[in-house]
C-alpha positions, 0 to 999 in steps of 0.5 A: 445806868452805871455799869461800873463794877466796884475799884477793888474789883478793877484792881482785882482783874490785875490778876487774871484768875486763870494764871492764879488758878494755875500757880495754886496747882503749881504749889498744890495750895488747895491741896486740902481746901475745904470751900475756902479758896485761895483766891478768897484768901488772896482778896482778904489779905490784900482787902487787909493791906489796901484797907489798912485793917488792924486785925483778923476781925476787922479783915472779915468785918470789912468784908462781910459789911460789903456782902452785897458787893463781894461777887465782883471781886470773886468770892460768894462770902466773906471768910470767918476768922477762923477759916482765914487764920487756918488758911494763912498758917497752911497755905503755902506762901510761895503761892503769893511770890509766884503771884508777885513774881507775875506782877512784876513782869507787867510792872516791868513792860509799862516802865520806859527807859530811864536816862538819869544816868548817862551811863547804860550799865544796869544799876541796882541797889542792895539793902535789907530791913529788919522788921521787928517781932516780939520774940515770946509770941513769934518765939521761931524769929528769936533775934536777941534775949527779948527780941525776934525779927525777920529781915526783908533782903531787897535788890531794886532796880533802878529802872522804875524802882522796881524790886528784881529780887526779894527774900525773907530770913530771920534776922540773925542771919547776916545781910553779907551771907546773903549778898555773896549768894547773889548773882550779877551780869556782868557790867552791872552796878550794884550799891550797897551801904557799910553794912556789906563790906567784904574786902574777899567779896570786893575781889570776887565782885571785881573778878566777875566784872561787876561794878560796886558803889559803897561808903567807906567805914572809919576805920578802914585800913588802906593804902595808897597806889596812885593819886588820881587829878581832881577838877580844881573847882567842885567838891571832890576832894581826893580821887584815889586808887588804893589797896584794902586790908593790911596783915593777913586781911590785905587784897591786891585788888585795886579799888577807887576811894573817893572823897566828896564835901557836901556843898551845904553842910561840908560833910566829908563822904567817902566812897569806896568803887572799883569802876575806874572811868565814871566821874567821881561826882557821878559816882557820888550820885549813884550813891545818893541815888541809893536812897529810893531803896529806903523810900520804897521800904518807908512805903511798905512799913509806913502806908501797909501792914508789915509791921503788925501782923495777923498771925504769929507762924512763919507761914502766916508772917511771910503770907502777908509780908508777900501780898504786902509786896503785892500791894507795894507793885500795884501801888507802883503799876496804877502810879506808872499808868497814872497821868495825875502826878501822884504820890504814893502816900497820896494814892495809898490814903486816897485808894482806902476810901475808894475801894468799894465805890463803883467808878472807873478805875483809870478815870478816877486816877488820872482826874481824882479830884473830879466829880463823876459822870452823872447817872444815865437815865434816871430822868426817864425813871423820875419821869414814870413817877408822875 
């Protein structure tokens, strides 16, 4: 017989329960729990992220219409509205970073090593993404007159794509601000869009010996120290060594700005850097490949629940931003184990229909499109029939 426990519940045993057990002791979670556990709360929010449930009602309906099948995933019941509601507004949302935190570290043991680049500096990207909020009803996020918003703070690693730090602010706050909180090791390189530009940053970057790749804005005052040669046949078009600002807003720092012509399109970009042995075409493809960033804030906002939310207080709203975050690494994790060649729009469409079927996990997600092994023993069953 099939003694295969249900594919929610395989992705389930992704997170061993007694570490779990010890992060909710860790932020006192269940400080005030009455029945309901955070284990439940953590299977309901994830069922609401995976299943693309719309709303509270629906998180419990789903569940509760598979009553006969929630024991495998841990819970004796599926939760009521009202229980999960209180638990998302009360319950601490650190417990779910740490959970993140944990899932990260198994991410990071399965990606192998990357040879993209030549280079073996570490290579990160910085952005950050505004999620929108109605500023009446999420009236602690007011950004403007009629608008709210908290934005996402990601620094992703280029090493699997995998996010390395992830903070959530409200969306007043500048993603500069954030950025000159941060922390890099030495020989590091960090891309950035024109959003960071930050002529006392650049210096203090370059005093710490962290590299920086960004594009150059319009209206950027410089000048020219030294003009770098350029391959006679290709697309760079000036390779320069310059000084930024000019008054009182100059730097002595020697930063490399870049010119480069798309070949199809012959757009002009300008990169800014302060790496002087990189290739300028290397340094334009580092910045191209800065795009993953925004793939993987597509895939959240796209394919799981961040931009409607379950609850309107900032507890409930980093909750389920964290466990959204949760599903992003588990999506990346099954597409890393994977040997079909997934894509993650593929596997998140496909995962929703298969949650509650009974069938083995990794079988399924290397060969998804073949029929399972038929039932053992149901012809001797059949047989006692006649």
């Amino acid at each position: 017989m099939n003694r295969v426990c249900s594919i929610f519940s395989q992705l389930l045993q992704l997170f061993p329960r007694t570490e779990f057990e010890l992060s909710v002791r860790q932020h006192k979670a269940e400080r005030h729990a009455r029945g309901f556990t955070s284990w439940g709360q953590f299977v309901a929010m994830l069922f609401c992220q995976l299943g693309r449930a719309q709303s509270l009602r629906e998180i419990c309906g789903g569940l509760a219409a598979c009553e006969g099948k929630l024991k495998h995933l841990g819970i004796p019941k599926a939760p009521k509205r009202s229980t999960l509601a209180y638990a998302n507004e009360h319950r601490p949302w650190e417990l779910y970073q740490s959970v993140f935190e944990s899932l990260l570290q198994k991410c990071q043991q399965v990606v192998g090593p990357q040879k993209k680049f030549r280079f073996k500096n570490q290579l990160l990207s910085l952005d950050g993404s505004l999620i929108d909020l109605c500023a009446v009803v999420y009236d602690w996020a007011k950004f403007r007159r009629t608008k709210g918003g908290v934005k996402l703070h990601l620094l992703l690693d280029h090493d699997g794509y995998l996010p390395q730090y992830v903070l959530i602010e409200p969306a007043k706050k500048a993603e500069i601000k954030v950025a000159r909180s941060l922390q890099f090791q030495p020989g590091t390189i960090v891309v950035f869009d024109r959003g960071y530009t930050d002529y006392k940053w650049f210096a203090s970057l370059t005093k710490e010996k962290v590299y920086f790749v960004t594009r150059s804005r319009w209206n950027m005052a410089y000048r020219v120290i030294r003009r770098r040669s350029v391959p006679a046949r290709g697309n760079v078009v000036c390779d320069q060594i310059v000084k930024l600002g000019q008054g009182i807003y100059r730097t002595e720092t020697l930063i490399r700005r870049i010119v480069v012509r798309d070949p199809q399109t012959k757009t002009r970009f300008v990169f800014l850097t302060n790496h002087m042995e990189l290739a300028a075409s290397t340094i334009a493809a580092i910045y191209r490949d800065r795009w993953q960033i925004e793939n993987f804030f597509r895939l959240m906002k796209q394919c799981l629940r961040v931009k409607t939310f379950v609850g309107t207080s900032a507890n409930a709203l980093k909750t389920q931003i964290w466990i959204a975050l949760i599903a992003t690494l588990l999506l990346k994790y099954l597409k890393l184990k994977a040997t079909f060649g997934w894509s993650m729009s593929n596997l998140v469409a496909l995962l929703r229909q298969q949650l509650f079927v009974y069938r083995d996990l990794w079988t399924w997600l290397n060969c998804p499109f073949e029929p399972p092994p038929a039932l053992t023993g149901i012809h001797d069953q059949l047989s006692l029939a006649f």
